[in-house]
N, C-alpha and C positions, 0 to 999 in steps of 0.2 A: 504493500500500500504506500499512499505517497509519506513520504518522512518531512514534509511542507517546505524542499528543494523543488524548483522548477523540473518539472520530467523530461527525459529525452527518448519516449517511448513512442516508439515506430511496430506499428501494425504490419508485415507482410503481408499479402496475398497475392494468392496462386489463384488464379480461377480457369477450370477445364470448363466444357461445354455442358455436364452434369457433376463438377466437383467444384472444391472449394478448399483450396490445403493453406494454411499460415500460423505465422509465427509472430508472437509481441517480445518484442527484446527491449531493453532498458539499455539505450546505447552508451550513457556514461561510464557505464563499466563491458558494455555488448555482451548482458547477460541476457538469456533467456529464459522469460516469466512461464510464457505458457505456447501450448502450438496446440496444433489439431488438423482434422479432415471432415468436412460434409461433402457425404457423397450420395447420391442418386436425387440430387436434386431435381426436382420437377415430381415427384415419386410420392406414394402413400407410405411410403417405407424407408424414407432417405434416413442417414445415418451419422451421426455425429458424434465423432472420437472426439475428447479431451484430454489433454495432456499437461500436467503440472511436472517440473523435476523432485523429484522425494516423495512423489504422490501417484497414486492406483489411478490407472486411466479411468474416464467413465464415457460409458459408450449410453448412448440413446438413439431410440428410434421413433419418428415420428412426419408428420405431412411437410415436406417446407417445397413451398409452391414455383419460389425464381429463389434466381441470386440475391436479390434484396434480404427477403428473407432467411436467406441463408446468413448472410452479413451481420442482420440485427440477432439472430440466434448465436454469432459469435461472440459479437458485443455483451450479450447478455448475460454469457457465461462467465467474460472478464472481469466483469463487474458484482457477479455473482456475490452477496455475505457471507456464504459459508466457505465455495468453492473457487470464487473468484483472485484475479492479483491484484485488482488496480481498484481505485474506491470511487470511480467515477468514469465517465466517459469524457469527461475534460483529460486525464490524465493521456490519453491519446494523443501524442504533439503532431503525427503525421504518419501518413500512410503509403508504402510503396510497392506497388504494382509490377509484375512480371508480365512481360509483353515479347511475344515470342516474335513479330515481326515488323521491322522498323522500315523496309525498304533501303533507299539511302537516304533517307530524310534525317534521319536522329544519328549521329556518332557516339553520343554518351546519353547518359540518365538527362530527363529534363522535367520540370513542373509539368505539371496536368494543365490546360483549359482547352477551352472551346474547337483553340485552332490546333491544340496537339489530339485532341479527336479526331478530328476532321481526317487530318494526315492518318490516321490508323485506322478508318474506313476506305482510305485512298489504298491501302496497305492488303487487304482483304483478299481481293484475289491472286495475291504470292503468296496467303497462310489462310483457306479456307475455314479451315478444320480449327485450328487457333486464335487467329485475330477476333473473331467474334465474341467467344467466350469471354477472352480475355477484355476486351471494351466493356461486355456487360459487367463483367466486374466493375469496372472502373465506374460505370454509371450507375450503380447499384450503391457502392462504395461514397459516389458523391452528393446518393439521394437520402443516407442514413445520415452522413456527417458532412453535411455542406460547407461549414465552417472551418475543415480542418486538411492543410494542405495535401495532392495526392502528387505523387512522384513516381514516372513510366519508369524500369530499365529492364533494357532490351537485349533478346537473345544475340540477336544479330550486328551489334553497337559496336563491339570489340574486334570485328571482323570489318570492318570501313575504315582499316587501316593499310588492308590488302591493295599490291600494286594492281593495274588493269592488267599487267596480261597474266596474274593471278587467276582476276574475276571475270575476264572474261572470256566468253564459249567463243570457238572455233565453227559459229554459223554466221547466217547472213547479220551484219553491224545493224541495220536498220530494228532487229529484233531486239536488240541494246536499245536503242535511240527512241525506239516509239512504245513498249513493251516491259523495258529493264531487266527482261531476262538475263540474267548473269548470276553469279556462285556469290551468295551472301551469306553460309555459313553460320551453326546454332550452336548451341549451348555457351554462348559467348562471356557470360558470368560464372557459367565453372571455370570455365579456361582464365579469366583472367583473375580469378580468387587466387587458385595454383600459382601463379606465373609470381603473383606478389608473395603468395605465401615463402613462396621456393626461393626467394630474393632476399627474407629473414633468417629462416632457416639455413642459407647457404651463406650468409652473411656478407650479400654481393649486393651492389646498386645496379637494381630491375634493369636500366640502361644500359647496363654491360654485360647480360646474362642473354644467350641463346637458349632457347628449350623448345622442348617436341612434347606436346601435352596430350592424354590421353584420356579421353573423357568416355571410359567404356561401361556403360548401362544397359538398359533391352533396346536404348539408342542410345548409337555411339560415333564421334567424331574426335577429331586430332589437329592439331593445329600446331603451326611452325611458327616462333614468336622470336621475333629479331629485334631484343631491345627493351622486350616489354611489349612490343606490337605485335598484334599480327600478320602476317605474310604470307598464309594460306592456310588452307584448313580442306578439310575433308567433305563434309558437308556441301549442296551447292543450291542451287534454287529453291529446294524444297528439302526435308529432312532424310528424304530416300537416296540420294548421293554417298557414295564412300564407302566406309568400313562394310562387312556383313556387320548382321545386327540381330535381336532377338528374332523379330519376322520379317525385318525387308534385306531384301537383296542386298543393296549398295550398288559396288558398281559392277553395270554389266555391260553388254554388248546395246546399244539402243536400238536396232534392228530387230532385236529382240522381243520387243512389242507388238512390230508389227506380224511378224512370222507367230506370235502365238495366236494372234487375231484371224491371221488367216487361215492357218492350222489347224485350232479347234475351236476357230467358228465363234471368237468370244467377240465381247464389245470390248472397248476402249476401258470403262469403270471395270468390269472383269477382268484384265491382265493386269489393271492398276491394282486391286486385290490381292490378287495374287503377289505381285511385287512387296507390296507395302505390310499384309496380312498374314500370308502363309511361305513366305520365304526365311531365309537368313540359318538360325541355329534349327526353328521348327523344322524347313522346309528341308535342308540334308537331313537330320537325326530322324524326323519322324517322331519325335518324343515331345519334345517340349521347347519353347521360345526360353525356357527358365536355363540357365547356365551351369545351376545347381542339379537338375534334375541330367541333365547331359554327362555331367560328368559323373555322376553316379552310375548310369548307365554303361558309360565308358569304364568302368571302375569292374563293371561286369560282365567285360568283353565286348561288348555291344560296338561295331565295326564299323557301324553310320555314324554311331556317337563321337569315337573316335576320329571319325574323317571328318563330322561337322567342326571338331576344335579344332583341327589343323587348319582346315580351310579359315578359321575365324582366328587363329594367331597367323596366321602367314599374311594375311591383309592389315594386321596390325605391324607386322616386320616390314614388309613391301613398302609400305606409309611412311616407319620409320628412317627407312635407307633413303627416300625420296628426300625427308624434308630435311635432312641430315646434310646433302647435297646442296638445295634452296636455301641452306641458313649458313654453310662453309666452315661453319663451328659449331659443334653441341655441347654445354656446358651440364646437360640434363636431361634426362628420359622421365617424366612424370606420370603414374598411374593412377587413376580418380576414378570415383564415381561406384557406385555398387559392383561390380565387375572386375574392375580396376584395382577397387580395395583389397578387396575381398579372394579373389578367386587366382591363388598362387601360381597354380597350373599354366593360366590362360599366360599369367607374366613370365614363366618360366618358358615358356614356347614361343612367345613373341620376342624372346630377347633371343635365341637362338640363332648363334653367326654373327651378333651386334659386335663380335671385337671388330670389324673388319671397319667401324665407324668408331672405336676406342670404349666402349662401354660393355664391361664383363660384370655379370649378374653374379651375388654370393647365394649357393643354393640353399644354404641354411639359415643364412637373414631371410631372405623371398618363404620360405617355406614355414617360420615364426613369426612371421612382423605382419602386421593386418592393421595397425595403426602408423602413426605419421613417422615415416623413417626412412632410408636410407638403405638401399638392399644391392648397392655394386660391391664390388671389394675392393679393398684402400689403393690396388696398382689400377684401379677402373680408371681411366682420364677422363670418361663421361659418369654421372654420378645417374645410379638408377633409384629412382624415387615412389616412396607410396604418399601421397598428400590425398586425407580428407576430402572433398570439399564441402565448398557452405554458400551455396549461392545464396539462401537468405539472409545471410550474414552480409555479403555483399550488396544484394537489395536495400539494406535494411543503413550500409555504413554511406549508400548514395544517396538514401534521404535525408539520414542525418544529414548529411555534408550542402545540400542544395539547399536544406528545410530550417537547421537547428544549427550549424555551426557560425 
């Protein structure tokens, strides 16, 4: 509750198209009060996880109609007597938004109004499936607390640092010019958490640090950072570009479309299905999009399983050897994100052959370390890394900084 200091209490939100995930963190110290998830919004049965630290979750279920209401049912929990952190809905100094596509309008975090909407309905058809959701948040967000500032950042911000003939495709210029079709590149606040993290930890100034960052989740992308910048990345117009992934492809043949279309007789949303749906770890193994579930499988001989994780580290090497080349230096190989963390295997087969770029893996750190560390050996010239991330932490240090500082 407030201790009668001025708060520096920044709301997150995430908002999907039937979810709603965020975090309240107290930025004077970037602790965090309370987080949570509603989810099936629009639903007779949506669900609403609460989370305190030192405290038993409490799940409830009940009608919540839109995102508004999703919002004020957040609200209400913060504030809650018994269960709540904060003693009022003044203690909220501002709230910052995850906005998965900026176009190239935005390079960094920026306030909310009128005309940063505007631009994010302009935004719409390069993130169907995303930009939507995410504005309802925003509008939902500005219809419960109109008074209290809201702050976009963008998947895609950190990557509008990329040269053009990074970002741009090899078809006709005019599809640039009239269209913007070009490689814009996601998860751009995990990458750039890591990249500062890694600049601490290593105890080097960001500006003089090369790294190849690995953001492998059920989506996953990598990015090649010259300086603290970006330089390229994995990812390109849309999130189906690059790595394999839980269920899309990444990169294939783009001929490939059409020959299935004509093949077996699909539509256009049918092979994009396919692509985006039933490919990647499902689509070899047959088992599951879950990484966990694959290598257990693999663990019991299972021969698809085993050739799904090869195929999914050797896209991860192939990536690494490229951008290793585009940066002319590697100071660091960085692993993030659920996958990344966690799943030793995957790191231990992606670095396979990395000496021949200076970076040799220690099999005993990679096989013990699941937290923030450091898993090459001391003669490794490139430093192989496990970092965290924390994009709402980052969301949450670019409100402060724009909103409270």
């Amino acid at each position: 509750m407030n201790s009668g200091q001025p708060t520096q209490n920044v709301l997150v939100i995430n908002c999907g198209s039937s979810s709603l995930k965020y975090q309240l963190l107290d930025m004077r110290q970037e602790r965090l009060l309370a987080k949570g998830l509603v989810e099936r919004i629009g639903l007779d049965q949506a669900v609403h996880t609460y989370q305190r630290p030192d405290a038993e979750d409490l799940v409830s279920e009940q009608p919540i109609a839109d995102h508004a209401v999703a919002i004020e049912l957040v609200l209400n929990a913060l504030v809650d007597p018994d269960q709540g952190v904060i003693g009022s809905m003044e203690e909220v100094s501002a709230v910052g938004h995850r906005v998965v596509h900026a176009g190239e309008k935005f390079s960094g975090s920026v306030l909310i109004d009128d005309a940063v909407l505007a631009a994010l309905r302009e935004c719409i058809p390069l993130a169907p499936l995303h930009n939507p959701a995410n504005i309802t948040g925003i509008e939902s967000a500005r219809a419960v607390m109109p008074r209290v500032p809201m702050v976009g950042v963008f998947d895609t911000a950190f990557h509008q640092t990329m040269p053009d003939r990074a970002y741009i495709y090899p078809i006709p210029y005019s599809l640039y010019e009239d269209h913007k079709i070009r490689r814009y590149g996601f998860h751009g606040t995990s990458h750039r958490y890591v990249t500062q993290r890694a600049a601490l930890i290593l105890e080097r100034d960001v500006t003089d640090l090369n790294l190849i960052t690995c953001h492998l989740g059920n989506g996953a992308s990598m990015a090649a950072v010259l300086g603290g910048r970006s330089i390229d990345t994995s990812m390109g117009l849309t999130p189906l570009e690059g790595l394999m992934m839980g269920t899309r492809s990444g990169d294939i043949d783009p001929a490939l479309v059409g020959h299935l279309a004509r093949t077996l007789d699909l539509s256009l949303a049918e092979v994009e299905k396919i692509l985006n749906k039933e490919s990647g770890l499902v689509g070899i193994s047959g088992i599951s999009s879950d990484l966990r579930d694959v290598e257990r499988e693999y663990a019991n001989g299972n021969d698809r399983a085993r050739l799904a994780l090869e195929v999914y580290a050797y896209h991860i090497r192939k990536y690494i050897g490229s951008y290793a080349v585009a940066l002319g230096r590697v100071d660091a190989i960085i692993f993030t994100a659920g996958v990344g963390e966690h799943a030793s295997l995957v790191r231990e087969w992606a670095c396979r052959g990395l000496e021949a770029v200076g970076a040799i893996l220690d099999p005993f750190k990679n096989a013990t370390r699941h937290d923030e560390a450091i898993i090459s050996k001391m003669s490794s010239r490139v430093r192989i890394m496990i970092i965290p991330t924390n994009e709402e932490l980052m969301i949450a240090r670019d409100t402060r900084d724009l909103v409270l500082a």
